[in-house]
C-alpha positions in Angstrom: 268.8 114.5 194.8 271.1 115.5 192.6 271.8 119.0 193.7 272.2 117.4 197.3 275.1 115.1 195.1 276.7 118.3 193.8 276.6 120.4 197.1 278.0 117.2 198.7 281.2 116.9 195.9 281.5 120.8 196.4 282.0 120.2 200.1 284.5 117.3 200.1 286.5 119.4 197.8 286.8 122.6 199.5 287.8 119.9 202.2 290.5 118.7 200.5 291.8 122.4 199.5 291.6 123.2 203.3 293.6 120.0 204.2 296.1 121.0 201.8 296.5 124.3 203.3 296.7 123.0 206.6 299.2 120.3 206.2 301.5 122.8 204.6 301.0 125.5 207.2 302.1 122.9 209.7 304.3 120.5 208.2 306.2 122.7 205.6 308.0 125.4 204.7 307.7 127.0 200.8 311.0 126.6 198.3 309.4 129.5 196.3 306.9 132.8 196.1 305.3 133.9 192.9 303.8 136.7 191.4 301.8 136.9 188.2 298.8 138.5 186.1 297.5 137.7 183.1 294.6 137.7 180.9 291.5 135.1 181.5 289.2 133.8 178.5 285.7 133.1 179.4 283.2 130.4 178.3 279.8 130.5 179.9 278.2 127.3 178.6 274.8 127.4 179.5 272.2 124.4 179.0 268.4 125.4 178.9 265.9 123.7 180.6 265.4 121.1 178.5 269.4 120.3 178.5 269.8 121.5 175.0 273.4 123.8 175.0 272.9 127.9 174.5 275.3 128.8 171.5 274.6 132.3 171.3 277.1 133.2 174.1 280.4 134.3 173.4 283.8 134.5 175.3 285.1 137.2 177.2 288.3 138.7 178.5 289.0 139.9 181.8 292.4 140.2 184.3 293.8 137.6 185.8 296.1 137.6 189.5 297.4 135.0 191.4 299.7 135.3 194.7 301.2 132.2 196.2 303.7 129.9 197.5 305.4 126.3 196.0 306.3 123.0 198.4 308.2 120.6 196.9 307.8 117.1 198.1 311.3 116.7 199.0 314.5 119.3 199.0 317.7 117.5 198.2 319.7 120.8 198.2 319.6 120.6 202.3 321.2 117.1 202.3 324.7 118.0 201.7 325.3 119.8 204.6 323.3 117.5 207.1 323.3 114.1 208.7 320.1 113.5 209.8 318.1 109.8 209.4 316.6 111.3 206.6 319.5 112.8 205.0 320.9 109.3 205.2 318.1 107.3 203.6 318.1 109.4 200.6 321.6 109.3 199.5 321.1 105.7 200.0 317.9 105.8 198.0 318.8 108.0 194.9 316.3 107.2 192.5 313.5 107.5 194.9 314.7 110.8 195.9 315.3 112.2 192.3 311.6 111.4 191.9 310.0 113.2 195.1 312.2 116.4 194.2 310.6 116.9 190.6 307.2 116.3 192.4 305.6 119.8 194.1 302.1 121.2 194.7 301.3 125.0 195.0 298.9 126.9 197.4 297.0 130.5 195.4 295.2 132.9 196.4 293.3 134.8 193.4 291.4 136.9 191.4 289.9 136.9 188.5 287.6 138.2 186.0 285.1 136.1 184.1 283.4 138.0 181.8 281.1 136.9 178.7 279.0 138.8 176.0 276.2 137.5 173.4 273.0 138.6 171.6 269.8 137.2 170.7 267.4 138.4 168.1 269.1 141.9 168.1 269.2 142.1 172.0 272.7 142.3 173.7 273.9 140.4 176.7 276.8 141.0 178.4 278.2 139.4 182.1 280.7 141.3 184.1 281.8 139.7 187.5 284.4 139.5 189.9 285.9 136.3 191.8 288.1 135.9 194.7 289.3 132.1 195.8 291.9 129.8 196.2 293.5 127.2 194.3 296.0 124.6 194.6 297.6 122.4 192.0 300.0 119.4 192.6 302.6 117.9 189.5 306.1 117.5 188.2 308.8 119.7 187.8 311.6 119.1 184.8 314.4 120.6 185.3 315.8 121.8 181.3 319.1 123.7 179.7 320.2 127.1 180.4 318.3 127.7 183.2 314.7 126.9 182.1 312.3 124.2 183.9 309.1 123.2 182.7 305.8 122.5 185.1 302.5 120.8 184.5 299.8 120.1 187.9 296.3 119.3 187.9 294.8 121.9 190.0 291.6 122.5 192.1 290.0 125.8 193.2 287.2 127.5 194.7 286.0 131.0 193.8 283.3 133.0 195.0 281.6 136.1 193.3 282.3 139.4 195.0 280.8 141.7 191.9 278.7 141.1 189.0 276.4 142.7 186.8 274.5 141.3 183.7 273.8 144.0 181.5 270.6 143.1 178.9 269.9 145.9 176.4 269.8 148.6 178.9 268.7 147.4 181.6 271.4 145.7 184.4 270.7 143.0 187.1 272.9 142.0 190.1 274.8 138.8 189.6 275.9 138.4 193.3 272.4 136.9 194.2 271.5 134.9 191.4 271.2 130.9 192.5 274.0 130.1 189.3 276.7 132.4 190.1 276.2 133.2 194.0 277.2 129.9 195.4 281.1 128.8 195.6 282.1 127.7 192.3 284.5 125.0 192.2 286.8 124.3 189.2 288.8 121.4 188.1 291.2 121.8 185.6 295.4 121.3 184.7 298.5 124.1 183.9 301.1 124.3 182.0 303.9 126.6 182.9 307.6 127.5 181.6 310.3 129.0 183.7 314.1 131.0 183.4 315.9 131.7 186.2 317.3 135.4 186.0 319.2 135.5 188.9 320.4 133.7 192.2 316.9 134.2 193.9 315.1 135.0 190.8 312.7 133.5 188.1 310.6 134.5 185.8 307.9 132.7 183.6 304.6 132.2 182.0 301.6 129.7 182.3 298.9 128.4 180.6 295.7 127.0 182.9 292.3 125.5 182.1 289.7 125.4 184.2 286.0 124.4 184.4 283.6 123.3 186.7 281.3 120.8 186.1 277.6 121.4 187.6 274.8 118.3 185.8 272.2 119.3 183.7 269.1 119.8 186.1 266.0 118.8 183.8 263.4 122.0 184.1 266.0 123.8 185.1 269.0 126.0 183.3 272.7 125.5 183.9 275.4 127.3 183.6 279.4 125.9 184.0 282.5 128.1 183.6 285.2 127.0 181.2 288.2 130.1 181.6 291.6 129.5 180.3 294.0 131.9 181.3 297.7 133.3 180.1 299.6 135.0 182.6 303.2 136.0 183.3 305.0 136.4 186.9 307.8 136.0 188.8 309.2 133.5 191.2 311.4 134.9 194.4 313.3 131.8 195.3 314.5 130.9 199.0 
């Protein structure tokens, strides 16, 4: 019952993230590209069958690249040179507009790196793999001094493993087939990101994000649930 619970919250989600990137294939246009790679830090926390946590795993590195494009809710810069019904509500309505233009979501596409290493009475582990997936993230934008704005979304996204290996002692073991990593992994998480503008079209910047999904502890069964936090620095092309 419960993993038909979890495959159905795994669903509705990749749902949404398809709905997001539909509506904004249709219904808008982005303000803003970015560019950026970085460096992810990997948790594997693992519960054993009996639910009892697995400390003897420790965090790895790995790259981290993310392509994608930014909406904001609303684009005031357009209003001054049009006339339109909505042009007009909005200068009449000032406060609601100065709200929907700090608001903004983003659409990703991504790769990433999750890697972890451990050992246990002298024998060494270590997990190597490869994702590809999308994510999307919707918060505020805050305009600051001198050309810097800061940004902070919740964000969503779905990865898939395209390469793995787990490497114990010297033996190694495909991670693309195994029933914890093979299936879609969806992550819930937030970001935190600072930006300059360098030039007329240009920005530049660099984010924090935190991520984790969140399978339940199947009784009899192991778990595992990803917990990567990534650094990363990019650029923004601005239209």
């Amino acid at each position: 019952m419960k993993t038909l619970v979890n495959l159905k919250n795994k669903l509705l989600i990749l749902a949404l993230i398809a709905m997001l990137i539909f509506s904004a294939m249709v219904s808008s246009r982005a303000q803003t590209y970015s560019l950026s790679i970085g460096s992810n830090f990997s948790q594997f926390n693992f519960l054993n069958s009996d639910g009892i946590p697995i400390d003897f795993m420790k965090r790895g590195s790995g790259t981290h690249f993310q392509i994608g494009a930014d909406y904001r809710l609303l684009d005031t810069t357009k209003f001054s040179t049009q006339s339109t019904d909505q042009a007009i509500y909005f200068g009449q309505h000032k406060r609601l507009a100065s709200l929907l233009s700090v608001l903004k979501f983003d659409i990703s596409m991504e790769s990433n790196q999750y890697n972890a290493v451990g050992d246990i009475q002298n024998i060494d582990f270590n997990y190597q793999t490869n994702f590809v997936g999308l994510s999307s993230g919707f918060g505020f934008q805050i305009p600051l001094l001198a050309g810097f704005s800061i940004t902070a979304q919740g964000r969503i996204s779905g990865q898939k493993i395209v390469q793995g290996n787990q490497q114990i002692s010297t033996k190694y073991y495909d991670l693309t087939t195994d029933a914890q990593f093979s299936p879609i992994q969806v992550m819930l998480g937030y970001s935190v990101e600072v930006q300059k503008k360098i030039g007329e079209k240009l920005g530049a910047f660099v984010a924090f994000q935190q991520m984790r999904t969140n399978h339940p502890a199947i009784l009899g069964s192991t778990t595992l649930n990803f917990q990567p936090s990534s650094i990363s620095f990019g650029i923004k092309i601005l239209k």
